[in-house]
N, C-alpha and C positions, 0 to 999 in steps of 0.2 A: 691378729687381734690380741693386746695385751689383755689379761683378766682381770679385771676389777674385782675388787674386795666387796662382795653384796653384805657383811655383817651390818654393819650401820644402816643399809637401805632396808634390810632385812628386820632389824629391831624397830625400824619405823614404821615397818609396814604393820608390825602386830601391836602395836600401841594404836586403841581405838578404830579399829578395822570395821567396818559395818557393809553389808549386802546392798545393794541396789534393792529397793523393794519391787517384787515383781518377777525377780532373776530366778532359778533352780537351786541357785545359791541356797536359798530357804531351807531346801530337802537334805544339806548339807550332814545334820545329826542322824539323817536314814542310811547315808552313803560311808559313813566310819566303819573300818575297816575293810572298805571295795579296794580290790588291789586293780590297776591296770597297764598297756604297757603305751608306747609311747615311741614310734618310728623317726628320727630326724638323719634328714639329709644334708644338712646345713650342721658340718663337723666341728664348723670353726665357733659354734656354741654351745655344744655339749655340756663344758663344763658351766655355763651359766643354767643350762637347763636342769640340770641335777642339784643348783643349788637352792633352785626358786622351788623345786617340787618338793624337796624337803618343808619349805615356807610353807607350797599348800596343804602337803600333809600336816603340818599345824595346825591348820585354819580347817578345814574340812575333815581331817581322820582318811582320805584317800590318798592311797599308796598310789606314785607311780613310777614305775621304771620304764629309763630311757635308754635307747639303743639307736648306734646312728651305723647306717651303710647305705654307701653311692652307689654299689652293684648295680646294675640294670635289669637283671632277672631277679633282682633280689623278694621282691614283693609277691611277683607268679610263685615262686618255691615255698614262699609262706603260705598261700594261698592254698596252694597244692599240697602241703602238709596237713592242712585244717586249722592253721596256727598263726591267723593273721595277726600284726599290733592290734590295738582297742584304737591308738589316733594313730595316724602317716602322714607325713608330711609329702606333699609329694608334687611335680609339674603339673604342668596345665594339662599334655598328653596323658599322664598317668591317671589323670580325676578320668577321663572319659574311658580307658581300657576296663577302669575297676566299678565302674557305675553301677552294675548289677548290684555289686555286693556293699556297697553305700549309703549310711542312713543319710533320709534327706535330712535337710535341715531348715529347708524352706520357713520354719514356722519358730527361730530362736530371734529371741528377743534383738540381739545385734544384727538384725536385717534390716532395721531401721535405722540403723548409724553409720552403716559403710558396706554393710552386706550385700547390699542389692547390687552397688554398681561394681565394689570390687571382686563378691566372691565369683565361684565359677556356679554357671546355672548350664544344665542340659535338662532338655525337655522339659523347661519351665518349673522344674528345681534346682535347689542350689545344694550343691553336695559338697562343695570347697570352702572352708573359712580361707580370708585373707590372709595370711599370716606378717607377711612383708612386702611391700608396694618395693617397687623400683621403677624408674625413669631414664628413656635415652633422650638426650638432644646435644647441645653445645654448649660445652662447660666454658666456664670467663674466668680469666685472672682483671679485676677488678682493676687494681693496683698499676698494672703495668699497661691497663686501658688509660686510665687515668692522668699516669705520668707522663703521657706525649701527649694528650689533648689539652690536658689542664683544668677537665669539667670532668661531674662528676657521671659515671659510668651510668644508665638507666637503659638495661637490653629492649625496652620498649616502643625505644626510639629508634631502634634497627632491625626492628623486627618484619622489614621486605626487605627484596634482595638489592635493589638499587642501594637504601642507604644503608645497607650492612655493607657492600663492597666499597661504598664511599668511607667508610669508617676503616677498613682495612686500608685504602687506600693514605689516608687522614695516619693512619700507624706508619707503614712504608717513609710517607714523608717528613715523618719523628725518628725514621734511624731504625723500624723495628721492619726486618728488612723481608721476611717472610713469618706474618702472625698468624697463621694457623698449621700446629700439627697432626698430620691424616694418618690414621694406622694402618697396613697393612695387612695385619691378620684376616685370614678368610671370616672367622665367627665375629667379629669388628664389621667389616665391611657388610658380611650378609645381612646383618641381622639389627646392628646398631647406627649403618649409614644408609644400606638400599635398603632395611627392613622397615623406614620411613614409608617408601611408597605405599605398604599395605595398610598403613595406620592414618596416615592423614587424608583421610576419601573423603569428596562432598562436605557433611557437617561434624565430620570427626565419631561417628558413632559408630557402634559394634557389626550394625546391618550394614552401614555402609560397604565396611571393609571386608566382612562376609563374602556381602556381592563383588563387591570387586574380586579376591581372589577366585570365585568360584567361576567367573567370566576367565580368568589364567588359565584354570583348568580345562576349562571348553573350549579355550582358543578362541573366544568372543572379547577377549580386551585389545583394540587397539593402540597399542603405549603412546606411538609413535603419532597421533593426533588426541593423546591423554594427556590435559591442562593440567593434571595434578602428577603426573608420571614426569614430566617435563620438567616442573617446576622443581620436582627434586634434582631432575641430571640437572638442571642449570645450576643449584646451587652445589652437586657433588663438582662440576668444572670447578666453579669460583675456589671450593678447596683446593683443586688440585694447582691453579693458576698460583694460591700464595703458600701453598704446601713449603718446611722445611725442610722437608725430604723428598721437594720436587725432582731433585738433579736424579734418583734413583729412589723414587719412591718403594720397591718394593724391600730394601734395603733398611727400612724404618725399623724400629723395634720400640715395644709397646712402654717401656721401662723409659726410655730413653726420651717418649714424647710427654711420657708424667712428668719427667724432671724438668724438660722446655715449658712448660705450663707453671709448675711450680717457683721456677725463678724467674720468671717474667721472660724469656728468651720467643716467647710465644705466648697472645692472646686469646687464643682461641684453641679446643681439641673435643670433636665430634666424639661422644663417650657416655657415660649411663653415671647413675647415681654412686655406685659399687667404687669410683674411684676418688675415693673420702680422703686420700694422703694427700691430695693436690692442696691442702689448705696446711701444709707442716711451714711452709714459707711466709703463706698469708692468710689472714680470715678472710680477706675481702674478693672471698671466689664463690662464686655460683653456677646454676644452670640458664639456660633460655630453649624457649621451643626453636627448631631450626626455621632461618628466616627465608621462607619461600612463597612465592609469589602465586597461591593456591587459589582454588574458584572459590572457596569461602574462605574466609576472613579467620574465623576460628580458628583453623590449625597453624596460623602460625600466631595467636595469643596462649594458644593451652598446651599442654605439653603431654607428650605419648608416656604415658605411666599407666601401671596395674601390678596385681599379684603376683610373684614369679613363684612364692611357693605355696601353698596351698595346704589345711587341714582338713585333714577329712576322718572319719569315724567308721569303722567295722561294722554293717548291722548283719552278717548274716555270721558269725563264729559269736562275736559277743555276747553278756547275757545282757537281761535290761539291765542289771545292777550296771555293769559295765556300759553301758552305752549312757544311762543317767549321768555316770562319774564323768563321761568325759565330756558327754555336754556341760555340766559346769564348771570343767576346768573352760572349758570356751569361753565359758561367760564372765571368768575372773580372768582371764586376759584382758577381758575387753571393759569390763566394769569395777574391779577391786584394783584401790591404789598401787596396791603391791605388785600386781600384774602388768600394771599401767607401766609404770616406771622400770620393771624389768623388760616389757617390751622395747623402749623408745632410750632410755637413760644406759640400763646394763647391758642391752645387747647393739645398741646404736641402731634399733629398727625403724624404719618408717612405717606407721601406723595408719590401715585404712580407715579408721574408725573417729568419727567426727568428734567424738564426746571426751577424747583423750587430749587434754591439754598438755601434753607433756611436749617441750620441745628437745630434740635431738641436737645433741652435741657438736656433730661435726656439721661445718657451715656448709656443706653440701648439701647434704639429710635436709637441712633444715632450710635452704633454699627449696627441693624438694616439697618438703611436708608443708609449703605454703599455698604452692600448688594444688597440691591434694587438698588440703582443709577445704579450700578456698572453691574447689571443684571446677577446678582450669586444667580439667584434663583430657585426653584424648585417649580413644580404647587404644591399647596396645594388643594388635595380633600376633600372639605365642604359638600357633599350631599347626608352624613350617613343617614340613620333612622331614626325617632324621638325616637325609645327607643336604640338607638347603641351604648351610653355612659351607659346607666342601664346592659341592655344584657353585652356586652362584657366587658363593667369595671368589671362586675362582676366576668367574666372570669377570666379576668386579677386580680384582688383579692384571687381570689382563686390561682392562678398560685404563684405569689410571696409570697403569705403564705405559701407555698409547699401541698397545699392542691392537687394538679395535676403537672403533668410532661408533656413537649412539645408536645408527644404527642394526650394526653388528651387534654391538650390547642387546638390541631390544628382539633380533632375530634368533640370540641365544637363550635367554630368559624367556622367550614366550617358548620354545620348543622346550626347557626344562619343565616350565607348568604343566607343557600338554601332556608331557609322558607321565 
């Protein structure tokens, strides 16, 4: 990610700046000189992060420093020192390991904007701000839909599996000889092609996919007469039938399917919001939910999207000074211009929060954030395993090499859950 020069966004932001009335923001002149610190895991923004927190130090008189590490024991050692951040940014897994020591937040004003459906809630609090939505389904090159059909592209009109494989078929017979490409990668396959199954259940809601999974675990889910488990293998075959890298699909490389997407060499590539370069060719690229022929209707109009990372706040090292400061940086994320547009503009984020009109740059994002506003979306289950992308990508490796048949697939996968 190149860096943007924030000075100009920056002298906008403090010309005529005013609080949401209502916000913590208010308590702002109590909070001058609160120093606190500030966890990010998300490396590739740091330097935007340190430039905007100077901004809030401005605006409010609180200090804060930023410090970023991907370690994985990194937070327990802090923990264990007495020296946790004041905010962390952190996974879905990580909000529940650290819950004890978590202010709630159940009761900030941005729970009413986006908080509720995207932050993270255990035991009927919510201890996770949103930070960044992401989205998996099947990305489109517009352009190269277009130029064999001769009409204009609308994923709405394909969206089951009959007339999605009519429309691949409709490409084939334009010369586009194999339009869609499938990646290989275990964390791809586990998580962004078969991690469809746990997301699109019955009406696409959180209980839904709860229950489902927890029937995996008990060895109470039957795959192999599951209308919505099926409806995904039939459309993972249909990829594999017009794969570009059917002839030796494990052979694929992830680089390799961005640039078929990119130049029109391919219409289609099952993949999450995260891959924002596919538009360096054309703007006229977006998402769609994957088109599968489910018992409700719903999952395949909305799209499996949520928070991949999460804010959360210290309350057991913190002082209250500290813990006020950093509820208000939360709340100038979410309500001061300046925050806004460092969310969405300077960091290309997608923003959970309805009230932020700011749209996102890349035609991705912003295919994306239409979804989200719009609240066409479907829970996305993040709280696999830590080996659920090795284990079952592997599966899934095996399956689209033709090394196993569905129902070997679904007698491996259900003995992964049970264990």
């Amino acid at each position: 990610m190149k860096k943007k020069v924030v000075s100009l966004l920056v002298a906008g932001c403090l010309v005529g700046t005013m609080a949401v009335p209502g916000t913590v923001m208010a308590e702002s002149n109590d909070l001058s000189g609160t120093k606190i610190t500030f966890l990010n895991t998300k490396t590739e923004i740091q330097d935007y992060l340190e430039d905007m927190g100077k901004e809030f130090q401005d605006e409010t008189g609180i200090e804060i420093e930023f410090y970023t590490n991907t370690e994985e024991n990194h937070i327990t050692e802090k923990y264990a020192a007495g020296e946790p951040y004041t905010i962390m940014m952190m996974d879905y897994p990580d909000v529940a390991d650290y819950q004890e020591y978590l202010y709630d937040l159940s009761n900030e004003k941005w729970i009413a904007d986006g908080g509720s459906q995207y932050g993270l809630t255990l035991d009927d609090k919510v201890y996770g701000f949103p930070f960044v939505i992401e989205a998996m389904g099947l990305i489109y090159n517009a352009d190269a839909i277009e130029a064999i059909t001769g009409e204009k592209f609308d994923w709405k009109d394909y969206s089951d599996l009959e007339s999605f494989k009519s429309l691949l078929d409709k490409l084939v017979d334009g010369g586009m000889e194999t339009p869609v490409a499938l990646n290989q990668d275990d964390w791809s396959l586990a998580s962004h092609v078969f991690g469809q199954a746990y997301c699109a259940r019955e009406d696409g809601s959180e209980e839904a996919s709860l229950a489902f999974v927890d029937k995996l675990k008990n060895g109470e889910a039957d795959l192999a007469n599951d209308k919505d488990f099926n409806a995904l293998m039939d459309l993972i075959d249909v990829f594999m039938e017009y794969n570009i890298n059917k002839d030796d699909p494990l052979s694929a490389t992830y680089d390799m399917n961005d640039e078929y997407l990119k130049d029109g060499t391919v219409a289609f590539w099952p993949n999450g919001s995260w891959a924002t370069d596919v538009s360096e060719l054309t703007d006229n690229v977006g998402i769609m939910p994957y088109p599968m022929d489910t018992e409700n209707n719903v999952n395949s109009q909305n799209l499996v999207s949520g928070a991949t990372k999460m804010l959360t706040v210290d309350a057991a090292y913190s002082t209250e000074e500290q813990q006020k400061a950093a509820l208000e940086f939360l709340d100038w994320l979410v309500y001061n211009d300046c925050g806004q547009k460092f969310m969405v503009d300077t960091c290309s984020l997608i923003t959970a929060f309805s009230n932020n009109e700011q749209k996102p740059e890349a035609p991705l994002s912003a295919s994306v954030a239409d979804f989200v506003k719009n609240g066409e979306s479907v829970y996305w289950y993040q709280a696999m395993p830590s080996d659920h992308n090795t284990e079952v990508g592997a599966i899934l490796q095996k399956y689209i090499s033709g090394a196993i048949d569905r129902s070997e697939l679904i007698t491996e996968v259900t003995d992964y859950w049970k264990k």
